[in-house]
ZAMARGU-4260 file (C-alpha; in steps of 0.2 Angstrom, whole numbers, plus 5000, padded with zeros to 4 digits):
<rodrens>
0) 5359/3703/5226 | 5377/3714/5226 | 5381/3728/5232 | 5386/3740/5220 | 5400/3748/5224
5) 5414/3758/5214 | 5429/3749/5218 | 5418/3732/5211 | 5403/3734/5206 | 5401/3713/5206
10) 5385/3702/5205 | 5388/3694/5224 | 5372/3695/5228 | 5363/3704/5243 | 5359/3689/5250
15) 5366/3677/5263 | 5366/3662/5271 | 5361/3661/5289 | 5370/3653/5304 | 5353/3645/5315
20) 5352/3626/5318 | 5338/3618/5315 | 5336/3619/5334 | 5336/3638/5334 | 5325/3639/5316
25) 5311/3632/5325 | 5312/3647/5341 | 5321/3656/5352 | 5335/3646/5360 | 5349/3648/5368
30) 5363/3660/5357 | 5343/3668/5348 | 5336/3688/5354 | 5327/3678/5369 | 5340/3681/5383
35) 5343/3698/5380 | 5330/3713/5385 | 5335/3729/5373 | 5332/3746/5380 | 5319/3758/5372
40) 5325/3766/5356 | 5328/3786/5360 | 5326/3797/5346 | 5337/3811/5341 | 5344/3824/5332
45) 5354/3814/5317 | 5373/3819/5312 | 5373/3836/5301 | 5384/3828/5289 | 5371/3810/5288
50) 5357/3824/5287 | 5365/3832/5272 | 5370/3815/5264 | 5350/3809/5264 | 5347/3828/5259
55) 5359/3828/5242 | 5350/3809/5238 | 5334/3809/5242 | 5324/3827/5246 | 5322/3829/5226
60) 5310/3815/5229 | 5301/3821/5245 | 5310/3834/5259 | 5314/3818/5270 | 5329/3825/5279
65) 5322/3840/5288 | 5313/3824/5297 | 5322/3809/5302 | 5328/3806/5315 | 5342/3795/5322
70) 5345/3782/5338 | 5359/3770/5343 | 5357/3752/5350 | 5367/3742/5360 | 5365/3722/5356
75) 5376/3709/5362 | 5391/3705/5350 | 5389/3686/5354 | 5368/3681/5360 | 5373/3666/5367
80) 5382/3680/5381 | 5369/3690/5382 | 5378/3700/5395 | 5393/3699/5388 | 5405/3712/5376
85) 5390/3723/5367 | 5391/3731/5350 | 5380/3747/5342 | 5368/3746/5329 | 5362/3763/5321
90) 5344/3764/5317 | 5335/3779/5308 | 5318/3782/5309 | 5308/3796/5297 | 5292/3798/5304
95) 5274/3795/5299 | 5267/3814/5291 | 5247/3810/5296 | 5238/3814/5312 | 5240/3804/5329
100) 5248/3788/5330 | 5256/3780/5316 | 5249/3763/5308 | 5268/3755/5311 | 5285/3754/5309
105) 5292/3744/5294 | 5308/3741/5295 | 5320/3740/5281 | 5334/3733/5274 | 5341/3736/5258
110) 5354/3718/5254 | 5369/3716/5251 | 5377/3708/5265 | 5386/3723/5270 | 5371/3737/5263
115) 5369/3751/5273 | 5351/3754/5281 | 5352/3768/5289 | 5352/3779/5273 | 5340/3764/5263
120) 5325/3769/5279 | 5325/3788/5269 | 5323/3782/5255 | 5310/3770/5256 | 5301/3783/5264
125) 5302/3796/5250 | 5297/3783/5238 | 5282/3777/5246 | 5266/3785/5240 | 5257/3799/5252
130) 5244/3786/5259 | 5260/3776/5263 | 5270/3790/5271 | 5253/3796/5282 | 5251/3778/5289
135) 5270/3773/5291 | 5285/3775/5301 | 5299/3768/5291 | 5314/3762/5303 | 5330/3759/5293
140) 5346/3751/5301 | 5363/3749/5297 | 5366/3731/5301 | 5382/3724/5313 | 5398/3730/5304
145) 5389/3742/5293 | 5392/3760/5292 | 5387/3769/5306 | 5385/3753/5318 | 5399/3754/5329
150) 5411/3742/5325 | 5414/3746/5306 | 5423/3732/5297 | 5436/3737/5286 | 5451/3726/5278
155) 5462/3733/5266 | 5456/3750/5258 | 5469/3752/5246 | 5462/3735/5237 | 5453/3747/5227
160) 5467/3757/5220 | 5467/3756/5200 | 5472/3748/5189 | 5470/3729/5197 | 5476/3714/5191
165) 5464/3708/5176 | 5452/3696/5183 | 5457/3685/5166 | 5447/3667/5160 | 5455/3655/5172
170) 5470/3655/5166 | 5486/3653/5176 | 5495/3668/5179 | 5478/3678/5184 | 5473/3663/5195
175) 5490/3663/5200 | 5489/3684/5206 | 5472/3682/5213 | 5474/3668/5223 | 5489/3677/5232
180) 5478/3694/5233 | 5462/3687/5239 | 5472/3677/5253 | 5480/3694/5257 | 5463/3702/5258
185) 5456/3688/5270 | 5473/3687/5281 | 5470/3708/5283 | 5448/3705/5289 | 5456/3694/5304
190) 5470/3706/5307 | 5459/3721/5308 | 5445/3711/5319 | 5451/3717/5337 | 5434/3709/5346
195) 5428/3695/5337 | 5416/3700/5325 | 5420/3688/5312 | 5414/3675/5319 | 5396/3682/5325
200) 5391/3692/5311 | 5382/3678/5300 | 5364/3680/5295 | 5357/3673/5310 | 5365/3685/5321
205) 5356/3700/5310 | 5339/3689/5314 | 5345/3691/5333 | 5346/3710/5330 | 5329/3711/5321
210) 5325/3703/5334 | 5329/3717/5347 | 5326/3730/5336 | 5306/3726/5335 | 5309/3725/5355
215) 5318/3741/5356 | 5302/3748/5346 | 5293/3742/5357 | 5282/3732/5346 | 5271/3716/5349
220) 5275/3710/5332 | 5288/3715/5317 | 5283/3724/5301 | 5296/3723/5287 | 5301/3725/5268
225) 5318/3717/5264 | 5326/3717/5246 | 5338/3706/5239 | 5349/3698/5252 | 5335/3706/5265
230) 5321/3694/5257 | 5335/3679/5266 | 5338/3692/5281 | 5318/3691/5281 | 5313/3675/5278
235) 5324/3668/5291 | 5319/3679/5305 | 5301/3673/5300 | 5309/3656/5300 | 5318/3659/5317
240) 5304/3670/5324 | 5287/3664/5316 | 5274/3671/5329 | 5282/3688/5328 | 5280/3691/5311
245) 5264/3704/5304 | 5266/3711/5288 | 5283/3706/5278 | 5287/3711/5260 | 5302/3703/5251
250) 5308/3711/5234 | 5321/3704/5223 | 5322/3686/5230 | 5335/3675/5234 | 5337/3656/5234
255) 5338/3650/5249 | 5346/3633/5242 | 5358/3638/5234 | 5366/3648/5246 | 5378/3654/5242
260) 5393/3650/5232 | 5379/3641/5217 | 5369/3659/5220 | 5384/3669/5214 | 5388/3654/5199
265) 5368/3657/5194 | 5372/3676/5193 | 5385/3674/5181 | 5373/3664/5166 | 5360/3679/5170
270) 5373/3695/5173 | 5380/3688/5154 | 5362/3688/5146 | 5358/3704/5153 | 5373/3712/5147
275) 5371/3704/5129 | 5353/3712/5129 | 5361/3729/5132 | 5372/3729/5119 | 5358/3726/5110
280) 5351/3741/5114 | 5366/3752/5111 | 5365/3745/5094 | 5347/3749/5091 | 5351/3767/5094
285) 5367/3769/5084 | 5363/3786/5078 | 5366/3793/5097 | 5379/3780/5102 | 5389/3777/5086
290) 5397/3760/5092 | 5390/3748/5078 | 5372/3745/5070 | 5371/3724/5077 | 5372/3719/5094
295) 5388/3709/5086 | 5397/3728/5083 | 5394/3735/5100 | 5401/3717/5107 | 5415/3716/5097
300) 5419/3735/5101 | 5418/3732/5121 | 5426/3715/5123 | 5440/3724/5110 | 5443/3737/5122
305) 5443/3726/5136 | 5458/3716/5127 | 5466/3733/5125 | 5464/3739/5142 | 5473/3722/5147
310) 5488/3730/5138 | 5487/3745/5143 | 5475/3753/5157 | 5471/3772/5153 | 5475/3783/5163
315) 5467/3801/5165 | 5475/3815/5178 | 5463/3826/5180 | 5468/3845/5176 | 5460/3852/5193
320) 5459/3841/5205 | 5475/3831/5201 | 5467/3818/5204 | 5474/3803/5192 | 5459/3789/5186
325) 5461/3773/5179 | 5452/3763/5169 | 5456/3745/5166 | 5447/3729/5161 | 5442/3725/5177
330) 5435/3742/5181 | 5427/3746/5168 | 5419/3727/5170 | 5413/3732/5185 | 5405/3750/5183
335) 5397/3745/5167 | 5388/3729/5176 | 5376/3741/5184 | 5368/3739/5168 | 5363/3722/5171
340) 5355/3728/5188 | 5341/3741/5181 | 5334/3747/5165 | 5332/3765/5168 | 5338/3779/5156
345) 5354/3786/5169 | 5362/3770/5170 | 5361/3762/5152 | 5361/3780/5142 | 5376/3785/5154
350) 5387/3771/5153 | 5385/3770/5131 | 5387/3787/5133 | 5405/3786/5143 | 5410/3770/5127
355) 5404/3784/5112 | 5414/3797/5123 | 5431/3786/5120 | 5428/3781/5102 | 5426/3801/5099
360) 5441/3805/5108 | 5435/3810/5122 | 5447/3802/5137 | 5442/3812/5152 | 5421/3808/5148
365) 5426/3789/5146 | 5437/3792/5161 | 5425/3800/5175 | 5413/3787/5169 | 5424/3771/5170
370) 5437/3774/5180 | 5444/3774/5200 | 5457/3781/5208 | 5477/3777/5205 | 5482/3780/5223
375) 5472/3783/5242 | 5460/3769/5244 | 5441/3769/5245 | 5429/3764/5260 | 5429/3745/5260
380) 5414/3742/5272 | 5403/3735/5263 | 5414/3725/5252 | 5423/3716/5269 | 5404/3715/5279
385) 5396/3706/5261 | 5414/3690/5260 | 5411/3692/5284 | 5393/3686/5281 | 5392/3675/5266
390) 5409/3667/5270 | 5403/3662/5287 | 5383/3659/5285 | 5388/3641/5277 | 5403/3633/5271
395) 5410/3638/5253 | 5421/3625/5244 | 5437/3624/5249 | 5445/3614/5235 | 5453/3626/5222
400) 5450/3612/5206 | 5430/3613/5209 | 5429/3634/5210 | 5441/3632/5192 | 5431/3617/5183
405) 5411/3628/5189 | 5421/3643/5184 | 5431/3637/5168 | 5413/3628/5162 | 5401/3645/5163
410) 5414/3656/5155 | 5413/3646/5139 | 5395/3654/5135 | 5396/3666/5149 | 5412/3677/5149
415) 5404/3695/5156 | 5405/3693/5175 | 5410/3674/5180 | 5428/3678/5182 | 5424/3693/5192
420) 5414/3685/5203 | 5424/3671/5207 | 5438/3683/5212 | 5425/3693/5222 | 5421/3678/5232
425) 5437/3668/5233 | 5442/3677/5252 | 5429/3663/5257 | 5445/3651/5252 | 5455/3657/5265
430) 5444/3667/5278 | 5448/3667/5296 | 5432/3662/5305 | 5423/3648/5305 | 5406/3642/5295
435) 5390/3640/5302 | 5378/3630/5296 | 5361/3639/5286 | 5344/3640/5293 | 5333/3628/5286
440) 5321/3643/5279 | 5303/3638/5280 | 5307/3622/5292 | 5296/3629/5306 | 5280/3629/5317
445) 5267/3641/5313 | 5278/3648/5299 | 5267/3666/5294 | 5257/3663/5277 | 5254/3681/5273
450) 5267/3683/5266 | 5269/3695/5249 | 5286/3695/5237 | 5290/3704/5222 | 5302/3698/5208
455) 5306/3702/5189 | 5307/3685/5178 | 5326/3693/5171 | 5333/3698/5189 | 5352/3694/5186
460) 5357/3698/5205 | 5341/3686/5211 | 5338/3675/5196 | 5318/3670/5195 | 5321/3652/5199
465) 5329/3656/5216 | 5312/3665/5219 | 5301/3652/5214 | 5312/3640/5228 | 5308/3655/5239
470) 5290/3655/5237 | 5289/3635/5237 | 5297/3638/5256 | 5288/3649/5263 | 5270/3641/5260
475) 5254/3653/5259 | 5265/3666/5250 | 5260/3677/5236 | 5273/3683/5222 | 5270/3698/5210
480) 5279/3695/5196 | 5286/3709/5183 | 5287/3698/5165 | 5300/3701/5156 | 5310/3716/5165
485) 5327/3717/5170 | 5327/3727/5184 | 5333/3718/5201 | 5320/3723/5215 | 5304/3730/5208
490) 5295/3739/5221 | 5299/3760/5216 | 5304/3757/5200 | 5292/3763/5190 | 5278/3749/5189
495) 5261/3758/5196 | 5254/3739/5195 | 5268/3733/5207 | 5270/3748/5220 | 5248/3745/5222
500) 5250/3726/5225 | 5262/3735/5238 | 5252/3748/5246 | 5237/3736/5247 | 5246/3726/5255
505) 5252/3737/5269 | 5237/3748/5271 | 5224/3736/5268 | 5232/3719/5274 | 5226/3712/5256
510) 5237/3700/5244 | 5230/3693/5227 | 5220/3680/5229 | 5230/3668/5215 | 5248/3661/5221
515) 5256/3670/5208 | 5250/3685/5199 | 5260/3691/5182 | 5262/3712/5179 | 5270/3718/5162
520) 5287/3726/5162 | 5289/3745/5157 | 5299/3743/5142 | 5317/3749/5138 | 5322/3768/5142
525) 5324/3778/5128 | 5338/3790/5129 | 5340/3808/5124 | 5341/3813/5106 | 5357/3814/5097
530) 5359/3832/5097 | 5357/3828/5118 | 5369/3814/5120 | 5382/3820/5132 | 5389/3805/5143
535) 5378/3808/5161 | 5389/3816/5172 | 5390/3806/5188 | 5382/3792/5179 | 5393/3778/5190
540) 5385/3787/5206 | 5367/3786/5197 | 5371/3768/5195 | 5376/3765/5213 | 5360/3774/5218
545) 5347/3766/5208 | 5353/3748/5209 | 5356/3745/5227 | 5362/3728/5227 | 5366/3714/5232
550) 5380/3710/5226
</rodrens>
């Protein structure tokens, strides 16, 4: 369930732990969406340059930006005050294209923690099938802390800046440098926080918003399609919130036991065997990539490069902007793990295209593939809203010696991402708010057993078995699974079989009749000729597009 982002591109998840008791998992309570009476959303006009954003993306797909449409809610920051200090949520709505009044409004979100909603309600929309888009409204939201929603959380922007410190195998001089920047990056989130959102942005405060936002709809009950950390965004509002629930579709599916610091440890077996299958991959097409015949060629080619980049990052100025990239082992770890997120042609040709491009010579290709900016920063958001929720939601270790011994022992067979990952996620050491405790998800009366979830057997951001303990929670569910694929949240990715189950489902109200129903995957992508095989300009910001994710 990661976010995808440029500055790391790391497995964390999507997902998050929640911050309910078992008191507030089975109702509204005191602190739930209870005490506090939302006002009606008002629709306008969106920002031209929001319109223009969801036009570049999405249009090409279907002309969604001449329609949606944009509105602001105010929620309390803390719902235990429900008349106390209030923050904004910014919700999107594109609208239903068939005659009279729509069928709903499902509401979105794409994971993360810290994934932006407002832009994911789009392009849900555009992906649905026509049937879908005549009978739908789709309401997308940008979560508390999250884009558009007003606080923005933001720690250190210049954390970005290439080259970083190599994230290393544990040993102790990189242990040593990212102990002292992940503490810094921590110290700087309670610095930045002027009003208190730290310590009320777990996921049981986004249930609370959910909450108010299927109010603020003005709807009896709520329907809803989450993927990756939305499927434990989802299943703890129906947890918290069980009578309110209609339709709910979760995609990409987290485990709610091992939330969260075992979830990231799980990634790193399943990031590693995905990666390992696409070098595969690049080998089996040798005549367009050139980096080695065997699987063994192409790894000893990128983990040699890796040690060289150690030595000595690249660096690329480019001749018109000025602009100076730079690639070292940590960037190009974390661009090139979009592979393990989707099979599809833009990502996996791109990125083996940007490693030929260096082998050939070509620096600026491998470059504008690979690598970040030297100097001015990035946007942090999403990276400081994923370690706000997931460092509060439950409590992560706090002795150094266990993160080193879980970490040291998956490295030994799994070296791609578990470093990585443990330095994504080490803020939690230090963080400045305190932990809640997890919703018990599925501990409830008249849990909803409709249910329907979608999940690929060789999800690296999700792993399957975190699904299965999913499914065994929430009881009545059905789960659709892809066999064999790769590609972390299935629904719009390709799979006619999958995106039926889906539009049955919401159109129809049917599920399969069988607990568990099994589609086939769509098979590897096969990428352009030789005479064709140009690295994919802008084949990072494809990656970022098509994955989505959870970290």
């Amino acid at each position: 369930m990661k976010r995808i982002v440029v500055m790391a591109a790391v497995a964390g998840l999507g997902l998050t732990g929640l911050g309910a008791t078992s008191a507030q998992a089975a109702g509204p309570s005191t602190g739930s969406a209870g005490g506090f009476e939302p006002a009606a959303a008002k629709w306008h006009a969106c920002p031209a340059d929001f319109v223009q954003q969801v036009h570049d993306l999405y249009d090409v797909i279907y002309p969604v930006s001449k329609i949606v449409q944009c509105a602001e809610l105010s929620v309390p920051l803390d719902y235990a005050k429900p008349s106390g200090k209030k923050i904004t949520l910014q919700l999107t709505r594109t609208p239903h294209t068939g005659k009279g009044k729509a069928k709903g409004d499902i509401v979105v979100n794409p994971g993360g923690p810290g994934g932006g909603g407002a832009l994911f309600g789009p392009r849900v929309f555009a992906q649905n099938s026509a049937a879908m888009r005549d009978a739908y409204n789709v309401i997308g939201f940008d979560p508390r802390g999250v884009g558009m929603s007003v606080p923005a959380l933001t720690c250190d922007k210049n954390y970005s800046n290439a080259p970083r410190p190599d994230y290393g195998t544990g040993d102790r001089a990189s242990v040593r440098t990212w102990l002292k920047l992940t503490k810094g990056y921590a110290e700087n989130c309670a610095k930045n926080d002027k009003i208190g959102l730290l310590n009320h942005i777990k996921t049981i405060d986004s249930v609370n918003d959910v909450e108010s936002i299927r109010r603020a709809l003005g709807n009896d009950k709520l329907d809803y399609y989450g993927a990756s950390y939305g499927t434990y965004l989802g299943s703890a509002y129906a947890t918290v919130y069980p009578k309110k629930v209609d339709k709910m579709v979760l995609d990409g599916n987290v485990g709610p036991s091992d939330a969260w610091y075992d979830a990231n440890l799980n990634q790193d077996i399943q990031f590693d065997k995905n990666f390992e299958y696409y070098l595969g991959w690049v080998a089996k097409y040798d005549s367009v990539y050139h980096l080695g015949k065997k699987q063994s060629d192409v790894r000893a080619f990128f983990y040699g490069l890796r040690k060289a980049l150690t030595k000595k990052p690249l660096l690329y100025t480019d001749p018109d902007s000025g602009q100076t990239l730079a690639v070292g082992p940590d960037e190009l770890t974390d661009v090139i793990l979009n592979a393990g997120y989707r099979r599809s042609q833009a990502v996996w040709h791109g990125y083996a295209s940007g490693l030929s491009a260096l082998a050939k010579g070509d620096v600026a290709t491998f470059a504008q593939t690979f690598g970040a900016p030297t100097t001015g920063g990035s946007d942090d958001n999403s990276n400081a809203v994923y370690l706000a929720v997931q460092c509060t939601d439950v409590q992560w270790p706090l002795s150094w010696k266990k993160w080193q011994r879980d970490n040291d022992r998956i490295q030994r067979k799994h070296p791609f991402e578990t470093w990585a990952n443990a330095w994504f996620n080490a803020p939690c050491l230090f963080w400045g708010a305190k932990a809640g405790k997890p919703v018990d998800i599925g501990h409830t009366r008249d849990l909803p057993n409709n249910i329907l979830m979608f999940q690929s057997t060789e999800d690296a951001a999700t792993p399957y078995a975190g699904a299965l303990d999913m499914q065994r929670r929430l009881k009545g569910s059905r789960l659709v699974v892809q066999d064999g694929d790769r590609t972390h949240c299935i629904v719009h990715r390709g799979s006619a079989a999958v995106d039926a189950y889906f539009d049955a489902y919401f159109l129809r109200g049917e599920r399969p009749s069988a607990r568990t129903v099994h589609v086939p995957q769509l098979g590897d992508p096969t990428p352009p000729a030789a005479a064709n095989a140009k690295s994919l300009t802008g084949a990072g910001a494809a990656a970022r597009i098509e994955a989505d994710v959870i970290r």
